[in-house]
C-alpha positions as CSV (number, residue, x, y, z in Angstrom):
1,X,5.9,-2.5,13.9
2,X,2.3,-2.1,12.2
3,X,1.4,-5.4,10.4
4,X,3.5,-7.9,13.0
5,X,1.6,-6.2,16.0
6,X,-1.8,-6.5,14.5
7,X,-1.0,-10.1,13.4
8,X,0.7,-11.3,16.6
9,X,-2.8,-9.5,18.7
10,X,-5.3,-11.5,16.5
11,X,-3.0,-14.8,16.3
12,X,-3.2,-14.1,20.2
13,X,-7.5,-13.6,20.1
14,X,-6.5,-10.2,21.7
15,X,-9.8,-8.5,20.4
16,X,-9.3,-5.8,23.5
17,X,-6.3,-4.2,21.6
18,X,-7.4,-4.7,17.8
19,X,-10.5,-2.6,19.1
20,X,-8.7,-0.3,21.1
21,X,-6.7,0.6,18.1
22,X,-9.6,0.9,15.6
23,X,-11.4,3.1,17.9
24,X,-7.8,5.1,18.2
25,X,-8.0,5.1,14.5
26,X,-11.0,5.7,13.0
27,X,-9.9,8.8,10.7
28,X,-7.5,6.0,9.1
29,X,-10.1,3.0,9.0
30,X,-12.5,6.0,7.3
31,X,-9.7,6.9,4.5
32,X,-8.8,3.1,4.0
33,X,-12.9,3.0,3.2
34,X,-12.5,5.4,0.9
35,X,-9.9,4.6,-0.7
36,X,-10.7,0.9,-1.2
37,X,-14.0,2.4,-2.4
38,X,-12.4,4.7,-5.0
39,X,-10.2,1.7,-6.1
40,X,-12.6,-0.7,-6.5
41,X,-15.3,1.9,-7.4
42,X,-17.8,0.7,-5.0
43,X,-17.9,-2.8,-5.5
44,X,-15.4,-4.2,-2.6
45,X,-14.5,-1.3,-0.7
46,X,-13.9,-3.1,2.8
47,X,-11.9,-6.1,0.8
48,X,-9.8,-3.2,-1.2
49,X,-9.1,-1.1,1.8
50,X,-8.0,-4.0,4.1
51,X,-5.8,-4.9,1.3
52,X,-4.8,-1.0,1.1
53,X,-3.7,-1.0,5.0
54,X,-1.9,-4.8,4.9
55,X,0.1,-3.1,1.9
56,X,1.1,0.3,4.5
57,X,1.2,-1.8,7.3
58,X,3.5,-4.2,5.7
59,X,5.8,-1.8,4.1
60,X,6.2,0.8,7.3
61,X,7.8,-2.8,8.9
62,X,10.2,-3.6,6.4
63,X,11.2,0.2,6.5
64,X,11.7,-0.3,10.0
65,X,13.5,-3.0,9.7
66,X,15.9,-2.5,7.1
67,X,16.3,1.3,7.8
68,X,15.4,1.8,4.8
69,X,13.6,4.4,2.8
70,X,12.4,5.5,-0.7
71,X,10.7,9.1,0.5
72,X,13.7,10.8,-0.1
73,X,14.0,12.8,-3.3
74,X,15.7,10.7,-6.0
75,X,13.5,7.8,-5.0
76,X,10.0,9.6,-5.3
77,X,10.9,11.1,-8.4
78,X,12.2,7.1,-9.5
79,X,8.8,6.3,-8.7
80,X,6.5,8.8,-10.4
81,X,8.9,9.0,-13.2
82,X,8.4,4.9,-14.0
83,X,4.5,4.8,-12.7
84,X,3.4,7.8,-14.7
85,X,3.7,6.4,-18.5
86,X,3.2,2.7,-17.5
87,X,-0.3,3.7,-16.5
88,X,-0.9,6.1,-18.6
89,X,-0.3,3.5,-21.5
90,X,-2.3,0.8,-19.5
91,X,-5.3,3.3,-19.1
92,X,-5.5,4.3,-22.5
93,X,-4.8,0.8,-24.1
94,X,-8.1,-1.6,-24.2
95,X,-7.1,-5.0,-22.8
96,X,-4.3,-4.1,-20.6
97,X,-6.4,-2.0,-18.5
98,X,-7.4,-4.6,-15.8
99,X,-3.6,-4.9,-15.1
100,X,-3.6,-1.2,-13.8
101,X,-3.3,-2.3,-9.9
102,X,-0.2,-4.2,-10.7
103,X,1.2,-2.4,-12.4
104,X,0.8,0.2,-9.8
105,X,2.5,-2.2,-7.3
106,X,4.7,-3.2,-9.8
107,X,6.2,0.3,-10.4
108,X,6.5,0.9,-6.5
109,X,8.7,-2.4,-6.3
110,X,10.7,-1.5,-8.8
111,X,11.7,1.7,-7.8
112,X,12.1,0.2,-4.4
113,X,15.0,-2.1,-6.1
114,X,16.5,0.6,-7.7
115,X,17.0,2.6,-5.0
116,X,18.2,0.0,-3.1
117,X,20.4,-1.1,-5.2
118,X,21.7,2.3,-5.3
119,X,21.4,3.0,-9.3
């Protein structure tokens, strides 16, 4: 359980573990850096990653949970299949190009419901 773990140590002030695990960790807290940094190029890259990690955090728990997965075949290929023109239209149209995050989230979701749903 990633996110309730993390959230139950720092609702607890348990700054021993929350350390323990960064310095574990620090290849991931590195890429989530980087990857907040290539998202928000440059401007927010700690605010971007920690929102990066919440959303893996967050969604390896209600895998768990649910026993659930979309990393099997039909639902990766769900995914790309719906995220590949909706960003390629948002990237190449003017004013729609700030809504490229959500709809980045948006397709995940989506193919999530799909696949749940067992269309």
């Amino acid at each position: 359980m990633a996110a309730f773990e993390y959230i139950w140590a720092l609702f607890q002030l348990d700054f021993g573990y929350l350390i323990k695990v960064a310095m574990e960790n620090l290849h991931w807290i590195f890429l989530f850096y980087a990857v907040g940094y290539f998202f928000s190029n440059g401007k927010a890259p700690l605010k971007r990653g920690f929102i990066n990690f919440m959303l893996v955090a967050t969604s390896i728990d209600i895998f768990i949970l649910t026993g659930f997965s979309i990393y099997t075949a039909g639902g990766l290929a769900l995914l790309y299949f719906t995220r590949v023109p909706v960003l390629l239209y948002l990237e190449k149209s003017k004013g729609l190009s700030q809504y490229f995050t959500l709809a980045w989230l948006s397709t995940w979701f989506i193919a999530i419901t799909v696949v749940a749903l067992g269309m």
